[in-house]
C-alpha positions in Angstrom: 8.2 -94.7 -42.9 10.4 -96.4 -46.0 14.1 -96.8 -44.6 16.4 -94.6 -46.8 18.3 -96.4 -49.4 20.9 -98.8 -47.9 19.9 -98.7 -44.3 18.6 -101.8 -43.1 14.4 -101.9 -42.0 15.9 -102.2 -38.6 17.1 -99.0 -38.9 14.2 -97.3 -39.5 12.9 -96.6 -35.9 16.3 -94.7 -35.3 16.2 -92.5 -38.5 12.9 -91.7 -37.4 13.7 -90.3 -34.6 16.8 -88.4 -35.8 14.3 -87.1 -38.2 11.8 -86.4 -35.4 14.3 -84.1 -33.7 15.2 -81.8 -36.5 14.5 -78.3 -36.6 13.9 -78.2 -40.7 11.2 -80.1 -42.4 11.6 -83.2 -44.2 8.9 -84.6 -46.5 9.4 -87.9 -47.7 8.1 -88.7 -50.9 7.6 -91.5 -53.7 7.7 -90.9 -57.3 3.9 -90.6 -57.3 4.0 -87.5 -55.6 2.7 -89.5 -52.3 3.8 -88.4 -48.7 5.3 -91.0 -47.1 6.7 -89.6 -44.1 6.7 -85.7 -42.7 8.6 -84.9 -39.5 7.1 -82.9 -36.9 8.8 -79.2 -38.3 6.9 -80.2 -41.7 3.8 -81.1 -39.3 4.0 -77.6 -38.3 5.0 -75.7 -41.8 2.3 -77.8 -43.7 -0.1 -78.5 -41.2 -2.4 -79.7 -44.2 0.1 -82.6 -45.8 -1.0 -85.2 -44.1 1.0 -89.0 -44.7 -0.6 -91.0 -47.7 -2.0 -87.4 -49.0 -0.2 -86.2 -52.0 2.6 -83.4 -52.0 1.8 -80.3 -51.8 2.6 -77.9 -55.2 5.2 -75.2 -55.2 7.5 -76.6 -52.1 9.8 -74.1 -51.3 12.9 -76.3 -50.6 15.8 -78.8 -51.4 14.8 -81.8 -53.6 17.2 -85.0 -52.8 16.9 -88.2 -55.1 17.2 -90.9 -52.5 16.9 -93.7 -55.2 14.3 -96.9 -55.2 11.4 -94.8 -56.2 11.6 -91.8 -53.0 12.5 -88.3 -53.1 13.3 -86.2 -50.1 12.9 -82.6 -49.5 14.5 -80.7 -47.0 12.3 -77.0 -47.2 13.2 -73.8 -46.3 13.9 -71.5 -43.0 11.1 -69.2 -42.3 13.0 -65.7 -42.6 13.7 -65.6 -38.9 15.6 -69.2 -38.6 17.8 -67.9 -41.8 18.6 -64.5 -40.1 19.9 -67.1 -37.0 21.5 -69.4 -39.8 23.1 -66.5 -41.3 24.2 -65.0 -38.1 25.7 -68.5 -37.3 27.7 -68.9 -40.5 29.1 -65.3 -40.2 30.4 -65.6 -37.0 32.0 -69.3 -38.1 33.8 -67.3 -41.0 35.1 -65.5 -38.5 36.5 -67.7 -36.1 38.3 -70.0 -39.1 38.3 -67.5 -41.7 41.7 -66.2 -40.4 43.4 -69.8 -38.9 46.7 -70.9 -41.1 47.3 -74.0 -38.9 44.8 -77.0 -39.7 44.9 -78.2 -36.2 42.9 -75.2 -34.8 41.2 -75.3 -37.6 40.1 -78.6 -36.0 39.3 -77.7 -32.9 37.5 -74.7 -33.5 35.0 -76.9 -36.1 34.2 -79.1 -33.2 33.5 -76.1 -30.4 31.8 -74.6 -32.7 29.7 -77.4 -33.7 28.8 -78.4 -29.9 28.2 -74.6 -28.8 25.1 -74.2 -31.6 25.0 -77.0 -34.0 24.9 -80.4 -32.3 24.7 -82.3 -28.8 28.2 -84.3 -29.7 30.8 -83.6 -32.7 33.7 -86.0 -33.8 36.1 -83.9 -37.0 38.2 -87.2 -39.0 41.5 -85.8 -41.1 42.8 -88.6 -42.8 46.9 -89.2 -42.6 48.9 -91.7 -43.9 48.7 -95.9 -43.9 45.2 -95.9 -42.8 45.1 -93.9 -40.0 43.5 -90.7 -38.8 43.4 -87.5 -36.6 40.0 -87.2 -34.7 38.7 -84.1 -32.2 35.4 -84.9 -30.8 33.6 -83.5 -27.8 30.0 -84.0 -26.6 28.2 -81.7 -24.6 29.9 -79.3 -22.0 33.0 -81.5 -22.3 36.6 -80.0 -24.0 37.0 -81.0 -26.9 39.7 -83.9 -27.4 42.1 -85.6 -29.8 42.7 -89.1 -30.5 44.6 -91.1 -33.2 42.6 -93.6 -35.1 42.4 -96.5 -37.9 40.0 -95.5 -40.5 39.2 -99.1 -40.8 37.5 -98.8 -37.5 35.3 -96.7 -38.5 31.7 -96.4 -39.8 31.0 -97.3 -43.6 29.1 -94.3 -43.6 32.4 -92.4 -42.7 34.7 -94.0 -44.7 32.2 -93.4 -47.4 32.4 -89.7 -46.9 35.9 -89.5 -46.8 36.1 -91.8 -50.3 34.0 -89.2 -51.5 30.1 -88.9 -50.8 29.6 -85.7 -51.4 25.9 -85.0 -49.5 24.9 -85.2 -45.7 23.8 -88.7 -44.6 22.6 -90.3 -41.4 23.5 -93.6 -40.1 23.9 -95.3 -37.1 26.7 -95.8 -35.2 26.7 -99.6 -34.1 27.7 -100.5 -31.0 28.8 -97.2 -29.9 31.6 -94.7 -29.7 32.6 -92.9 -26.9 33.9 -89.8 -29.6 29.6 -89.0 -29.4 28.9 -89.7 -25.8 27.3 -92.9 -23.7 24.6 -93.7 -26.5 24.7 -97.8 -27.1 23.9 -96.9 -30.6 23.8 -93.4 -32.0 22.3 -91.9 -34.5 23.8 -88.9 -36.3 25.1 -87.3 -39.4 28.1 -87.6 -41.6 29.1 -84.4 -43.7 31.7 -84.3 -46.1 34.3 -81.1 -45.2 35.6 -80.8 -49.0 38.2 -79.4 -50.4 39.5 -78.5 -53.8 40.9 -81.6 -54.2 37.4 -83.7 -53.1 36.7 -84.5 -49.0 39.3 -83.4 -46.9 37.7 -84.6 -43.7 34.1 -85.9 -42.7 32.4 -84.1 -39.4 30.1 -86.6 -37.7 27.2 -84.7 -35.2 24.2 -86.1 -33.7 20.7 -84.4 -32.2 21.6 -82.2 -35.2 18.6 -79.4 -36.2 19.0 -78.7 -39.3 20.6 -80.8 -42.1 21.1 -77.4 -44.6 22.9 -75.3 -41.6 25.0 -78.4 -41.4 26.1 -78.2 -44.8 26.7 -74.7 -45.0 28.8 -74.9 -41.9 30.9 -77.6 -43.5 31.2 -75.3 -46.1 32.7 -72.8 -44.2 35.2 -75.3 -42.3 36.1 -77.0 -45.9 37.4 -73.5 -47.1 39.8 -72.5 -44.1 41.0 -75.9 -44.2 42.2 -76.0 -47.6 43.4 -72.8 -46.7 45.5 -74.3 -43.5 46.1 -76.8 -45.5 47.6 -74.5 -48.4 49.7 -72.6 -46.7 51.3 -75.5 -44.4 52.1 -76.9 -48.2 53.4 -73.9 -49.2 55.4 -73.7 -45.8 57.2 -77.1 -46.2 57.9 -75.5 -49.8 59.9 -72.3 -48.6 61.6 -74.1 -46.1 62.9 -76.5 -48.0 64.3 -74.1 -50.6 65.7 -71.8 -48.2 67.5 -74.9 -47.0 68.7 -75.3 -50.1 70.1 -71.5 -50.6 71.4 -71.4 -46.9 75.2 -70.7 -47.5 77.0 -74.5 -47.0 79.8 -74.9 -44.4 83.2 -74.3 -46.6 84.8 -77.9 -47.5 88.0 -78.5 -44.6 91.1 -78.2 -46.3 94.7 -79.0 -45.1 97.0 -76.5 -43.6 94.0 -73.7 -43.5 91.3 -73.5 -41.5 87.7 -71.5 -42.5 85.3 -69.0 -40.3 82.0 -67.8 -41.4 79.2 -65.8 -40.3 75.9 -65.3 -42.1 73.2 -62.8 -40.9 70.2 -62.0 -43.7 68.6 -58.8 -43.4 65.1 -60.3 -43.0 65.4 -62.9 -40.4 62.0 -64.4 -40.9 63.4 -65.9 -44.4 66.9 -66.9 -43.2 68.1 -66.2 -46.4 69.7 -62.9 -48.3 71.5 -61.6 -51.1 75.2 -62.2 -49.3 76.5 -65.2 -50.1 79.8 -67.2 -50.1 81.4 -70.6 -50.2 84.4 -73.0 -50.7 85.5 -76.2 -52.8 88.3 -78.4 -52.8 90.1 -77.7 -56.0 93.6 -79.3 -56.7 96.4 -78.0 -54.4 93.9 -76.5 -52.0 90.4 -74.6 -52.3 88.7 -72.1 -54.3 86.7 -69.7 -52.2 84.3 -66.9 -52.8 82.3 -64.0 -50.9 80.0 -61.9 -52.7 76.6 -59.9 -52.7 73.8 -59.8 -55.8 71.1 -57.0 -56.8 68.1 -56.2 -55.0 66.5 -57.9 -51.7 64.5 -60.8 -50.2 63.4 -63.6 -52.6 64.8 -62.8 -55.8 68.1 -62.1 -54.3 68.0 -65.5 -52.2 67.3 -67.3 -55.8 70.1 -65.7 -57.8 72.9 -66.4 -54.8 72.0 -69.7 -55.2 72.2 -70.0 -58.9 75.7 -68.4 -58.4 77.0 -70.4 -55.5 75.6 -73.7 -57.9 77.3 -71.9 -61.1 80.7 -71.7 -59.2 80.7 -75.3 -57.6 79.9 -76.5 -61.4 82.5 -74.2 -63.1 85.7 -75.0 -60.8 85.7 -78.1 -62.2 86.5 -77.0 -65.9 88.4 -73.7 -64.7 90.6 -72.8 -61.3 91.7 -69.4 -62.2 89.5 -66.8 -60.2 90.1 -63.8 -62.9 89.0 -66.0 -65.9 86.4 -68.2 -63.9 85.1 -64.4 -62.8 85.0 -63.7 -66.9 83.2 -66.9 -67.2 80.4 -66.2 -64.6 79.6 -62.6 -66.1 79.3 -64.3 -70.2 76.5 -66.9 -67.9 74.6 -63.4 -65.6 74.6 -61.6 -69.1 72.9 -64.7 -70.6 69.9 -64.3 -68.8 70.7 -66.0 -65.6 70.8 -63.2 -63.4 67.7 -61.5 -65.2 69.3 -58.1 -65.2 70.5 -58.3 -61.8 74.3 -58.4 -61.0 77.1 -59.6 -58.5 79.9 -58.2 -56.7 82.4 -60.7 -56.0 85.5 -61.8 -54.4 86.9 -65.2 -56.1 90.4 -66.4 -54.6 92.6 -70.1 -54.9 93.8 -70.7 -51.6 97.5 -73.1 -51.9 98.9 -74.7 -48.8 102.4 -74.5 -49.1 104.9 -77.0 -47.7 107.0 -75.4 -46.1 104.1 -73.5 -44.2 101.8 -70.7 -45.0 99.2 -70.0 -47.6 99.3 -68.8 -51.0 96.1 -66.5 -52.5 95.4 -65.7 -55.8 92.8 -62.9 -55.7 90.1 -62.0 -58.2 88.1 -58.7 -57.4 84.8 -58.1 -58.8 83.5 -54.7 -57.7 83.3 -55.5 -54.3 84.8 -54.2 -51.0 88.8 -55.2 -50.9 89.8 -58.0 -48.3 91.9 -57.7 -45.3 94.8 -59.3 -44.2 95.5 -59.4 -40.2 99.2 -60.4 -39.7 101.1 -62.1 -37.0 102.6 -58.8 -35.8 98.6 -57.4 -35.1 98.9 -55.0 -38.2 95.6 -55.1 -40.5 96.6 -54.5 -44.0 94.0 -53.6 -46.9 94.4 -55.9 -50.3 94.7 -53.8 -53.3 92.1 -55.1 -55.1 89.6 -53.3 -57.3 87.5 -54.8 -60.2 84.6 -53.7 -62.2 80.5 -55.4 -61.0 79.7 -59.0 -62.5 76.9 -59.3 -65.3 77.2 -55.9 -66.8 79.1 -55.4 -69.5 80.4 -57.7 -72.1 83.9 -57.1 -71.1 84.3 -56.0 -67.7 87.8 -55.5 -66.2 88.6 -57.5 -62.9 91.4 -57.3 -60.7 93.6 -59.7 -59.4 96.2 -59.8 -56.7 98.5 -62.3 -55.4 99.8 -62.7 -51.5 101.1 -65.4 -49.0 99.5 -65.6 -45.4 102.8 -66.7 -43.0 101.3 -69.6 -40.3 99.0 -67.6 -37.8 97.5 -64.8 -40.5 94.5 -64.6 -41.7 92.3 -62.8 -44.7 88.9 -61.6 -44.0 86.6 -60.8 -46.4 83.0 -59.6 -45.8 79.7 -57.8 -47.5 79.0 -54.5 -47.4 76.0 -54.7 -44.3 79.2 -54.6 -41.8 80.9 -51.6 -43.1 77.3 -50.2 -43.9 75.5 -50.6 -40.9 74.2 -47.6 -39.5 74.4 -46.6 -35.8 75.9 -44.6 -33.6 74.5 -41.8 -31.1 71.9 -40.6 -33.9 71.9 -44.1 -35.7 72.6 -42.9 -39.1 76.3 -43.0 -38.8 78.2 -45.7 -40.9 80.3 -48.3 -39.3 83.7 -48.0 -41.5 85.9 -49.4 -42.7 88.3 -47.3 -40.3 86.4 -48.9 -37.0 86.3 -51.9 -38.6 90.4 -52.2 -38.9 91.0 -50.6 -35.4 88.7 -53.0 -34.1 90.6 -55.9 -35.9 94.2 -54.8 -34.5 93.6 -56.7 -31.4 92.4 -60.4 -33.2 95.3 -61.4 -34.8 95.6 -64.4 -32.6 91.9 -65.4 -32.7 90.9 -68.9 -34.6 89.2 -68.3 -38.1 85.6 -68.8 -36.7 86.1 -67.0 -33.4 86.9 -64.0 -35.9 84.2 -64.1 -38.6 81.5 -64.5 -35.4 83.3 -61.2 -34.0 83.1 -59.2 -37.1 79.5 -59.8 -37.1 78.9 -59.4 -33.3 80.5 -55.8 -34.2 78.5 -55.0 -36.8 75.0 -55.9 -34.9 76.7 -54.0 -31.1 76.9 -50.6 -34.2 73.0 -51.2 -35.6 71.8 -51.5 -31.7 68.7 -53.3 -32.5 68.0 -51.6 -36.4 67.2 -52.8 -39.3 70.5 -54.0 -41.4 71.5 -55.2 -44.8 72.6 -58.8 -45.3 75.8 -59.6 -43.6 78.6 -62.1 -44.6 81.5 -63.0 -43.4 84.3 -65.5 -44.6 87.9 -66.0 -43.2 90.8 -67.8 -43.9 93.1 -68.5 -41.7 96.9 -70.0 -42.5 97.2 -72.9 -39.8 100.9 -73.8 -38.5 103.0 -76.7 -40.1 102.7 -79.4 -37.2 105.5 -82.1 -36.9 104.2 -85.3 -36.1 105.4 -86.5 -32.7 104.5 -90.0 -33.5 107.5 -90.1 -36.3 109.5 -88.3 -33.7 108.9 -90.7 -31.4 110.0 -93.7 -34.0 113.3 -92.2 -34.6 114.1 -91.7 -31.6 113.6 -94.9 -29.9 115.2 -96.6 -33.6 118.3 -94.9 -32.3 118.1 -96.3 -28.5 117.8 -100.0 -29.9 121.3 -99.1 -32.0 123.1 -97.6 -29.2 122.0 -100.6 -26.8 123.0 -103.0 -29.5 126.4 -101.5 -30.1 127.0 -101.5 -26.4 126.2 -104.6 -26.0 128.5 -106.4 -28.8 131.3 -104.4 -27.7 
């Protein structure tokens, strides 16, 4: 037998043998239509093709240009080996067909292909710098991963995974414990492709059938890319929920913030309740709303707003006009006929202690005030929805928070959350006040985190609307005991001096 093109003569007793062992015929061919080599499973198909005899007419089979003047052909399962085949390949779809994560995708290529394909099975996935995965097994043995350099490995691999697209055999020199004890191997290399070309190569010896093996790695190459898809497209949604996650409010002197965040689909960690806070001159501008409609598209247009409000408090601080501002930008398209309900406030330290807000209701639920004395008071503000109408009415009210008050604001999924003894009962805003009578003294945070914890005790385990919370708390003046400390010790050295002259 003629060595195939680019194996070395002294290869040739080796590829015999691999050839010797297969299940599917091969015929090996020159351009002349001469037989120059037939393995035993051709023997047997065509007992009449005899080596030096000419090829037989009307093959029923794969024709492979091998180059330098020879021809290969791989010929077809009797009906009974294809029903096995088939049978094979059905039951690989499904096992893979369903897998999202590449690594079992992995693993279950290489049990599979020891179970009924091959005596040994090593799967290469390329990473990054040169290096890649490997899960290999031979025999009876679990299968096992290692990390290697592609660099170490066979041309004939690294030529698969550069993109050869057909089945080739070579032999492994010197060894490899990934295919068992064998000083020199001899196996296959298949290509495991992708849309993109080869995503991995899957390496087999004492393989039966060259045309299962291809067919198998066609099977593996499609749950791959599918793995391989949707861990893309995970990395994707992650990172632009992190980017529509609600940020931590900017700390501002003299007030302190508490938050709590809950989205009604916890799987997506992101809703249709938002709100925020900037530094603005003289203190912070602050915001707590909730947009049309639920899950993605929501999550999207809270983000545009929050990113329209960071933008626009830089060219506008008053919360009824910057509220007029961001309903001409929703009616422009941004929102896509969806709308906002909005709190927007200016939160100014004063001096002499205390906070001053400055209010701006846009058809959403009015604030709370909790004052020093325990009382919860209700803010009168009202307001028509954001992005409706050309010229939409929103209220504004002005108030002070004395050192130790706070102003809650919060979405309609706490005062909406149904419960109760037949679960269908509302929360309230009534339960929600008596419940805040006793919190006057709690830190900002402490009291967002309880508003919610409320909310989710009423719902006892149901499904809930988006739920946000925002606080802001006014913080006592604090004298520093450092420039108490100079004074008084300024006055000692004067008294000791004077005492001392006298």
């Amino acid at each position: 037998m003629n060595a195939p093109i680019g194996a070395p003569d002294t290869a040739a007793p080796a590829l015999v043998q691999l050839l010797d062992h297969l299940d599917e015929g091969v015929l090996l061919c020159d351009d002349a239509g001469t037989v120059l080599y037939r393995n035993p499973a051709a023997a047997r198909r065509l007992p009449a093709v005899t080596v030096g005899g000419p090829m037989p007419d009307g093959l029923n089979g794969r024709r492979v240009e091998l180059g330098a003047g020879q021809v290969a052909w791989y010929l077809h399962q009797t009906s009974e080996r294809a029903d096995d085949h088939a049978a094979f390949l059905a039951a690989t779809a499904r096992r893979v067909g369903g897998m999202l994560n590449a690594d079992r995708v992995c693993r279950a290529t290489v049990e599979l292909a020891v179970s009924s394909l091959a005596g040994a099975a090593l799967l290469v996935l390329p990473t990054r710098r040169g290096r890649a995965r490997c899960w290999h097994a031979a025999g009876s043995a679990p299968v096992r991963q290692d990390q290697v350099a592609l660099a170490s490995l066979p041309a004939a691999v690294r030529d698969t995974l550069d993109g050869n697209p057909v089945a080739q055999p070579f032999l492994w020199p010197g060894g490899t414990p990934f295919l068992g004890s064998e000083a020199t191997p001899a196996a296959w290399v298949v290509p495991i492709l992708a849309a993109g070309g080869p995503a991995a190569a899957l390496v087999v010896t004492e393989i039966a059938d060259v045309t299962l093996l291809e067919d198998f790695a066609a099977r593996i190459g499609a749950a791959l890319e599918a793995a391989q898809l949707y861990a893309a497209q995970s990395r994707v949604a992650a990172t632009l929920q992190e980017s529509l996650l609600p940020e931590p409010p900017a700390p501002v002197t003299g007030l302190t913030w508490g938050t709590a965040y809950r989205p009604a689909r916890s799987t997506m960690h992101i809703g249709g309740d938002f709100y925020g806070a900037h530094p603005i001159a003289g203190g912070a501008m602050f915001f707590l709303g909730d947009v049309s409609g639920k899950g993605v598209d929501a999550a999207v247009l809270t983000g545009q707003v929050r990113h329209s409000l960071r933008a626009l408090r830089r060219v506008e601080d008053d919360p009824q006009r910057l509220l007029h501002v961001l309903n001409d930008m929703l009616l422009e398209g941004l929102s896509d006929g969806r709308f906002a309900t909005m709190v927007l406030g200016t939160a100014q330290p004063r001096p002499s202690g205390g906070i001053r807000l400055t209010l701006a209701g846009g058809g959403h639920l009015p604030p709370l005030v909790l004052r020093a004395d325990g009382t919860v008071e209700t803010v009168a503000l009202r307001g028509m929805l954001v992005g409706v109408i050309d010229e939409p009415v929103f209220g504004r009210h002005t108030l002070h928070l004395a050192p130790g008050e706070t102003c809650l604001l919060f979405t309609d999924g706490v005062t909406e959350a149904r419960g109760g003894h037949r679960g269908a009962e509302m929360y309230g805003l009534r339960r929600l006040t008596t419940a805040l009578a006793g919190c006057a003294t709690m830190p900002a945070p402490a009291l967002a985190e309880r508003v919610e914890q409320l909310a989710m005790d009423w719902l006892g385990g149901r499904e809930h609307d988006d739920i946000a919370v925002l606080a802001v708390r006014a913080e006592p003046v604090r004298t520093s005991p450092r420039h108490l400390h100079s004074v008084h010790q300024s006055a000692t050295v004067h008294r000791s001096a004077t005492v001392t002259v006298s």
